[in-house]
C-alpha positions as CSV (number, residue, x, y, z in Angstrom):
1,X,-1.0,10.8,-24.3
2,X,-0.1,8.9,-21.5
3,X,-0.1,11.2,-17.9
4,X,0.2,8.7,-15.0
5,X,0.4,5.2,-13.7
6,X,-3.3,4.7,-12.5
7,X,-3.3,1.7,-10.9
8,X,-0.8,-1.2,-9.5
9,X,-2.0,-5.0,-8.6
10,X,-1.5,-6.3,-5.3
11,X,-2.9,-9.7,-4.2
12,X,-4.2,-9.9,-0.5
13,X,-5.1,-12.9,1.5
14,X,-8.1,-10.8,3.3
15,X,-9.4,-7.6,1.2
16,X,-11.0,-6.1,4.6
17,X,-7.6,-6.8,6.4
18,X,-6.0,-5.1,3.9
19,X,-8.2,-1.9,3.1
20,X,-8.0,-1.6,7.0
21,X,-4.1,-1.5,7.1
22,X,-3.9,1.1,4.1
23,X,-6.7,3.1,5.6
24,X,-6.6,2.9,9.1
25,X,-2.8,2.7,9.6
26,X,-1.3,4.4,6.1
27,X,-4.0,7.1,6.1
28,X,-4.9,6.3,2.8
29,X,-8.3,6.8,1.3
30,X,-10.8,4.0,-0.4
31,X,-12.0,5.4,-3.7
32,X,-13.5,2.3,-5.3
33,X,-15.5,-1.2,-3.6
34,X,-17.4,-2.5,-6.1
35,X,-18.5,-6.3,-7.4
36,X,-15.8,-7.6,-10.2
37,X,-18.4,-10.8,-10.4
38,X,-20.0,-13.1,-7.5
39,X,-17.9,-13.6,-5.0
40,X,-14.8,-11.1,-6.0
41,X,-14.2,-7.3,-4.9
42,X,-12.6,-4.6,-6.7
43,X,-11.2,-2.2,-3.8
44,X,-9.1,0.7,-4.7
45,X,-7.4,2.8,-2.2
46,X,-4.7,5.6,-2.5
47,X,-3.1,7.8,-0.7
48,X,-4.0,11.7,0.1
49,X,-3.2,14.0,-3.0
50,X,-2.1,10.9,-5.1
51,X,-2.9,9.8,-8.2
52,X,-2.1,6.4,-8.3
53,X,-4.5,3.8,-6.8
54,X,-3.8,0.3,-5.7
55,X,-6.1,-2.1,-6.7
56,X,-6.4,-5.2,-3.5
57,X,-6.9,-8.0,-5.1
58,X,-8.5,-11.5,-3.5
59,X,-5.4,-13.8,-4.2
60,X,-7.6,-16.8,-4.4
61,X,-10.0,-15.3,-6.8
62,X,-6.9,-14.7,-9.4
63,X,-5.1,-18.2,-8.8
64,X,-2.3,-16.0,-6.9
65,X,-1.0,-16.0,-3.6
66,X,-1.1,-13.4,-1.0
67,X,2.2,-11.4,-1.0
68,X,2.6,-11.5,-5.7
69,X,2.2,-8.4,-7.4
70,X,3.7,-5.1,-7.4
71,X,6.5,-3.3,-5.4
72,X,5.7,0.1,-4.3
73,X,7.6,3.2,-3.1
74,X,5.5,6.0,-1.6
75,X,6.8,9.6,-0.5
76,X,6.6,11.7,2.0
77,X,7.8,15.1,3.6
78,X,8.7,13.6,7.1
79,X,10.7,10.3,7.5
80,X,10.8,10.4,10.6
81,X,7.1,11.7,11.6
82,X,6.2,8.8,9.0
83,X,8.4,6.5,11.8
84,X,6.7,7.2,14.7
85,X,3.3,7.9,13.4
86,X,3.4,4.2,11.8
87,X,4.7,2.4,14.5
88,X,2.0,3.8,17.3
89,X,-0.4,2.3,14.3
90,X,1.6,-0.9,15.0
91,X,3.1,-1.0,12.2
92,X,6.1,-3.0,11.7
93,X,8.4,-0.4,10.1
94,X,12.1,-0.2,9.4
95,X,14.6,2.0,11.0
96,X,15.5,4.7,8.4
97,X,18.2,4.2,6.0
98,X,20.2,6.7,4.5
99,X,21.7,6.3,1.1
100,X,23.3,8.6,-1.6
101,X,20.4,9.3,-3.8
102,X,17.7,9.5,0.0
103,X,16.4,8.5,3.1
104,X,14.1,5.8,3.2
105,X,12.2,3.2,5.2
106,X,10.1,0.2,4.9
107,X,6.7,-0.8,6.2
108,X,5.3,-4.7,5.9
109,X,1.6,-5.1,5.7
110,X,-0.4,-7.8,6.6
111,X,0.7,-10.3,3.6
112,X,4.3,-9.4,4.0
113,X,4.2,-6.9,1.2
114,X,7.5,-4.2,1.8
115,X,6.4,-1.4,0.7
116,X,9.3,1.4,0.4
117,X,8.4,5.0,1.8
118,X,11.2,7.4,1.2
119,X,11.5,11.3,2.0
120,X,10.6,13.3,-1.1
């Protein structure tokens, strides 16, 4: 029986860069670096308590380009903690948005990905 997505895809310019930005500025965690083959990386990072993983992909290694691959939405308790905390990390985040069905924002990381983070 299926329980969970475990990982999504996203294709990065610069694997460092990117672990960097979902570590040192997202607060996420890096479970996996490991050789796919010579020359290519498979990095996993995920946020605390989650149980998804995004896999950072080497665009070039895949014949993608930087910015392809999946659209994520993240939670959190806080939007506006989430706000401030993210832009001190210089992140370039959204003002928050208020709809019907929540309150979200979105972040941009290094390859342009949006990613959507809305209050749970």
């Amino acid at each position: 029986m299926i329980t969970h997505i475990n990982v999504a895809v996203m294709y990065v310019a610069d694997q460092q860069r990117s672990v960097d930005f979902y570590v040192d500025k997202l607060g996420f965690t890096k479970t996996v670096d490991a050789e796919m083959w010579p020359g290519a990386r498979w990095v996993e990072v995920k946020p605390p308590h989650g149980q998804t993983s995004i896999t950072l992909h080497s665009a070039e290694a895949f014949g993608k380009k930087p910015g392809e691959g999946a659209y994520l939405t993240f939670a959190c308790d806080d939007i506006e903690e989430t706000v401030r905390r993210l832009r001190e990390a210089g992140v370039t985040v959204t003002d928050p948005v208020e709809e019907p069905w929540g309150t979200y924002i979105k972040a941009t990381d290094p390859d342009g990905h949006e990613v959507m983070i809305s209050k749970k």
